[in-house]
C-alpha positions, -999 to 999 in steps of 0.1 A, spaced: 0 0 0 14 33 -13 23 62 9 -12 80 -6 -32 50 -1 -25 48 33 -43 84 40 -68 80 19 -75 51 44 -69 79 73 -92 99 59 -121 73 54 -117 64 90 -113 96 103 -148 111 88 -165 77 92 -159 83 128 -169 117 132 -204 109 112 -205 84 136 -202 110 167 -223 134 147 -252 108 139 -256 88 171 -237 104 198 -259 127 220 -270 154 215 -295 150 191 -292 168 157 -316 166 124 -343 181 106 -377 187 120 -402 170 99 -421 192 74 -447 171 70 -433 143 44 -420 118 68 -459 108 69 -449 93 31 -421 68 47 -441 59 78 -474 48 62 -455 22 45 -440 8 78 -461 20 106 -432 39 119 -445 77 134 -426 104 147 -434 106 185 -433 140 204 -465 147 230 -489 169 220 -482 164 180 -502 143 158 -483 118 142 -492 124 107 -487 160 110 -458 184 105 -438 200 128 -411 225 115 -403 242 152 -382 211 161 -372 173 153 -384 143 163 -360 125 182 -382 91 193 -402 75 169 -434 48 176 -435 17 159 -471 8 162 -480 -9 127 -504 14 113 -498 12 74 -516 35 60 -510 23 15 -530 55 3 -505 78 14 -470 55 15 -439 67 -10 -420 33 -20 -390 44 -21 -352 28 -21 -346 51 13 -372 32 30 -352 0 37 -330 19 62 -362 25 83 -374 -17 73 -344 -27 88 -344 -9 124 -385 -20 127 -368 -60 125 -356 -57 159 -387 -41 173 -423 -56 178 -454 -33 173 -459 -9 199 -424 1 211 -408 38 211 -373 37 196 -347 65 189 -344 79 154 -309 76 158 -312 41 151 -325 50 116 -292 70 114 -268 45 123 -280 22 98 -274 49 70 -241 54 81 -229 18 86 -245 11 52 -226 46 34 -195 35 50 -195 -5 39 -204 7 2 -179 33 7 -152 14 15 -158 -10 -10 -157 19 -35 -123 31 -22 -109 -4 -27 -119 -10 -60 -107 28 -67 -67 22 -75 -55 55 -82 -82 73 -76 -86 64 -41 -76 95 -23 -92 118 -49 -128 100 -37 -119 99 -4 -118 137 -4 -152 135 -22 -162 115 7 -148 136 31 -163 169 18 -197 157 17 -200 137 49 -181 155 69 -210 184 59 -237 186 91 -260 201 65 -257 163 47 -253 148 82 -285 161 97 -309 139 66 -294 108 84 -313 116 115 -347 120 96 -371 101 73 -368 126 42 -351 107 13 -323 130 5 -296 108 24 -303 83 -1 -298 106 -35 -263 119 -16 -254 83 -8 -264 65 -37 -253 99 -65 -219 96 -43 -211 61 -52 -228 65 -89 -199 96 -99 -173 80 -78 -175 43 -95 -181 65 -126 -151 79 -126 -131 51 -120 -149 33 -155 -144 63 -178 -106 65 -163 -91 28 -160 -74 12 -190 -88 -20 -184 -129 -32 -183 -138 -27 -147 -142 -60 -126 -174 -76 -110 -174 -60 -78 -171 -24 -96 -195 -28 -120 -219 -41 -90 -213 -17 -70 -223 7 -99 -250 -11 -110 -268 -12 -72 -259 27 -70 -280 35 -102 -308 14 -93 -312 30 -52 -306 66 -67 -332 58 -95 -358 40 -65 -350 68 -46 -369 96 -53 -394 104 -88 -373 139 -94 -341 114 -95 -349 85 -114 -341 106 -147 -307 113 -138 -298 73 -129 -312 67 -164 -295 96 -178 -262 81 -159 -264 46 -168 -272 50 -205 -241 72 -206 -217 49 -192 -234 19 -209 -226 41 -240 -186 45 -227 -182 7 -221 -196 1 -256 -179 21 -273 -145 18 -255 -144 -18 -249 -170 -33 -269 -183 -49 -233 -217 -65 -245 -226 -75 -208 -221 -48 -191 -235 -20 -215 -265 -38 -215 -268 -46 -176 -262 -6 -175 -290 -2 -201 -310 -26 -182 -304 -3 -152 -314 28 -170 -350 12 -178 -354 1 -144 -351 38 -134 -373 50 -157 -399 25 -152 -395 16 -110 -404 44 -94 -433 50 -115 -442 14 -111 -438 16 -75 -459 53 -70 -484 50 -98 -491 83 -109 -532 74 -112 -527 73 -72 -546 99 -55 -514 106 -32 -493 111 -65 -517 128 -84 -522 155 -57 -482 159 -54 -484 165 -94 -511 193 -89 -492 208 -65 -456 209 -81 -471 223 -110 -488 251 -92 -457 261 -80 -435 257 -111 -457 276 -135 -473 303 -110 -448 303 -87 -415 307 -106 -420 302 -144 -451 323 -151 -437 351 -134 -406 357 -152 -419 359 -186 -422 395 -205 -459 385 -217 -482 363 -192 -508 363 -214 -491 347 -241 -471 326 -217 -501 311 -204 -519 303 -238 -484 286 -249 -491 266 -221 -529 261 -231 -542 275 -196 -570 299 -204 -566 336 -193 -585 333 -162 -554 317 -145 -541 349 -150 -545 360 -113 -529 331 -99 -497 339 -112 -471 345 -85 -487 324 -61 -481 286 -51 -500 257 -39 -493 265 -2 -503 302 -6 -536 296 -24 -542 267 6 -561 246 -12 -587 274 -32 -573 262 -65 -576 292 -85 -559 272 -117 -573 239 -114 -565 235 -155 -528 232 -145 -528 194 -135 -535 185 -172 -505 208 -187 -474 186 -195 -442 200 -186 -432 191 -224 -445 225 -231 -416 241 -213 -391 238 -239 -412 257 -268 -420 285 -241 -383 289 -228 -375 292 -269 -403 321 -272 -395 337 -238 -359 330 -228 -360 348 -192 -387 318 -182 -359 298 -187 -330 324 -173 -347 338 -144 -354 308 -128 -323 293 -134 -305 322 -120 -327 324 -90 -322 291 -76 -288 291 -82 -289 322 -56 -316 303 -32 -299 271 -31 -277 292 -4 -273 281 25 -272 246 14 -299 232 41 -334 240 49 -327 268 70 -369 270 81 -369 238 91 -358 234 130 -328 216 141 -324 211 181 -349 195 200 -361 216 233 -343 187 260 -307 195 243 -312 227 226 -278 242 241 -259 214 239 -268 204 202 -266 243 192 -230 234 209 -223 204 184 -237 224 155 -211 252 165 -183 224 163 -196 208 133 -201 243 110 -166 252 106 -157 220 89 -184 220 59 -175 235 25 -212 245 17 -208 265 55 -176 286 37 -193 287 4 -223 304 22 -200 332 39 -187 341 4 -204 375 -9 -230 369 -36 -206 379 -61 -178 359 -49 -195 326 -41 -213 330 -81 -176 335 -91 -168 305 -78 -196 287 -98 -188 304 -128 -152 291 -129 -164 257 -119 -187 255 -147 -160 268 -173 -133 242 -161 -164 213 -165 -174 232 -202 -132 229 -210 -135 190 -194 -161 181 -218 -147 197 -247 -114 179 -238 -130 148 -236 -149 149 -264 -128 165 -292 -95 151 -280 -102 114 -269 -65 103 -285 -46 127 -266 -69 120 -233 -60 82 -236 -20 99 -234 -28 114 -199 -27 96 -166 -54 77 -148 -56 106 -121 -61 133 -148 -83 113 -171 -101 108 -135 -107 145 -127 -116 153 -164 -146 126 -160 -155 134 -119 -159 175 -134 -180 163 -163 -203 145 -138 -201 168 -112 -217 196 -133 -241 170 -150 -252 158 -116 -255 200 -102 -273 208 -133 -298 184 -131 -304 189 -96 -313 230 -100 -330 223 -132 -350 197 -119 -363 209 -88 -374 248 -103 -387 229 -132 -399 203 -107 -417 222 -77 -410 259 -82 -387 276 -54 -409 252 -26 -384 237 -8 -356 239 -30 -327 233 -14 -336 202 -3 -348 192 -39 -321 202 -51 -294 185 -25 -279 165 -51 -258 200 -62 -240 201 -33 -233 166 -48 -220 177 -79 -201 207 -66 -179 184 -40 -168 162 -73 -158 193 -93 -141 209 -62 -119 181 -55 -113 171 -91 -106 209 -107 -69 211 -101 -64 173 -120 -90 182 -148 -65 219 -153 -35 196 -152 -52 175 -175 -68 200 -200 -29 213 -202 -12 181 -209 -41 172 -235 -32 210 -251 7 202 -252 2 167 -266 -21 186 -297 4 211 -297 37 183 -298 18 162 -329 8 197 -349 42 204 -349 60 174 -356 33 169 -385 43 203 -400 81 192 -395 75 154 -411 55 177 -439 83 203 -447 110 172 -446 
């Protein structure tokens, strides 16, 4: 074991640990429930537990830090989702009726990240201590931490999207096919991201068909392009299959996220509403609900015509009126900031000082905590030259694959982590503004913190790489013109 292997092992341990303290050691720390943990629990018949609450209700003041398993299943309004297995597990050891601390959910979160991750790390080679910095920037990050103690789904899109770039990587940089255990490891990442949540499931397919793609093309690997294919179709198809959208739980989550993406954010940034809304075949009386969202109109349903619009229209209206498109865009980019759900509560009353205490501890050491300091025009500065060093990545990558197979296994590493970084951020803004409006969208859109720890850790190796990739072009143009003039 190499001198470099040996910390990236350090490391591993080091932050596994210290999730490990942040997770289950008291105090308490996690997100109060807004309300959706009543998707996870009617599946199980596991409720949050705090006197004086309803079970099935919300409460964003504080977290629940005891939940009940009493068996109540409840199919009408359950969410199968790949997340809900960490909950399964913990209700094995428990008969009906019994109180038992969330952060038992946790700890099974964290045991399972940490197996996966360490079989990741193994299987990495030379790219081991570049993903254990990926690992370490992400779950080292309390505002990442705090889903483990909770029933939203987000730990499972950071968990599963973390293994999906990071065994990515390592299959659009090794020389040779990648073994077995990779390619499993790969193939169980797609499928829990794609199970995960409905706003993700594109992204796994999106992912899968793109590697299945690579494989093909670079190996000629029959197998394992289509066992990625066949992932990509389970993705499209499983959650879907799982949720039908004919529910009446589903169909009431589609009115709703399309009240607030048209009428919350898209609607209002175009130049003409009027014409904005016939594009989208709403009729003119829909006019006044423009600006308003599902939760502001609670439940009066000015625009009742928007569950029938498909968001196919959006393309043909962001060609027409490009700021419905821009403005969005550009706002969530700005409201994704602070990088957790800063409305949602995070101490419980019994430990409130001494989990404000841990939180104090825990800030200082979270990249999205120093990205948040950074001035408006500072921390966008930051993105900018992010996304120009992933625009140069792809451009490298795709115009120069001869000279790319010249560079090392590190640099053609970086080049591939900054290309699905920014994928993998994209996606996640797009999806949730385009998805649900500016309703609770940073955690919608958790999966760009994702993609921005990839292309932080991998920028310096994609610049090393875009140079050497330049000097090789520039080496062959000139020995051509010499072998030319001789």
């Amino acid at each position: 074991m190499s001198r470099l292997d040996r910390f990236a092992l350090v490391l591993f341990v080091v932050v596994l640990a210290y999730m490990l303290w942040f997770v289950f050691v008291p105090p308490f720390v996690g997100y109060a429930n807004s309300y959706d943990f009543t998707r996870q629990s009617a599946c199980l018949g596991l409720w949050q537990f705090i006197e004086g609450v309803d079970k099935t209700l919300g409460n964003h003041l504080f977290p629940a830090t005891t939940l009940l398993f009493d068996g109540d299943l409840r199919p009408v309004a359950c969410m199968r989702s790949s997340d809900n297995l960490f909950a399964w597990l913990i209700t094995l050891r428990h008969s009906p009726g019994q109180l038992l601390s969330m952060t038992e959910v946790g700890l099974a979160k964290i045991l399972l990240l940490g197996g996966g991750t360490a079989v990741l790390l193994w299987q990495a080679g030379v790219l081991r201590l570049l993903l254990a910095v990926v690992f370490a920037l992400l779950f080292s990050n309390w505002a990442y931490l705090s889903y483990a103690n909770t029933l939203y789904l987000e730990f499972s899109v950071l968990m599963a999207g973390f293994w999906v770039l990071g065994a990515g990587a390592c299959l659009l940089a090794g020389d040779e096919r990648p073994g077995r255990v990779l390619l499993g490891l790969l193939m169980l990442a797609l499928l829990w991201l794609g199970l995960s949540k409905q706003q993700y499931a594109p992204l796994a397919a999106l992912l899968a068909v793109l590697l299945a793609g690579f494989c093909w093309l670079r190996w000629r690997a029959l197998f394992m392009s289509a066992a990625l294919g066949t992932c990509a179709v389970i993705c499209v198809v499983g959650f879907s299959w799982f949720n039908p959208v004919s529910s009446l739980m589903m169909k009431g989550i589609d009115e709703a996220n399309k009240t607030n993406t048209y009428f919350g954010a898209v609607l209002p940034a175009a130049r003409d509403q009027r014409a904005a809304l016939q594009q989208l075949g709403l009729p003119e009386s829909c006019l006044s609900a423009v600006g308003s969202t599902w939760y502001s109109q609670q439940g009066a349903r000015p625009c009742p015509q928007v569950a029938q619009v498909s968001r196919s229209r959006l393309p043909g209206l962001f060609v027409s009126q490009p700021d419905t498109l821009l403005v969005p865009l550009y706002q969530a980019v700005l409201r994704v900031r602070p990088f957790y759900p800063d409305y949602l509560g995070m101490l419980p009353p019994a430990s409130e000082a001494e989990s404000a205490q841990k939180l104090a501890v825990a800030r200082p050491l979270s990249f999205t905590w120093l990205l948040s300091l950074l001035p408006q025009a500072g921390y966008l500065m930051v993105l900018a030259l992010l996304a120009l060093s992933a625009l140069l990545s792809t451009l490298v990558l795709v115009l120069q694959p001869r000279q790319v197979g010249a560079l090392s296994v590190m640099q053609r590493g970086c080049l591939g982590l900054q290309v699905l970084g920014a994928l993998t951020a994209s996606y996640a803004l797009f999806s949730s503004v385009f998805g649900d409006g500016y309703i609770e969208l940073i955690k919608h859109a958790v999966a760009f913190g994702l993609g921005l720890a990839f292309m932080l850790a991998a920028w310096p190796g994609a610049l090393l790489g875009c140079i050497g990739v330049f000097r090789l072009r520039r080496s062959q143009t000139l020995l051509a013109i010499r072998q030319g003039l001789s």
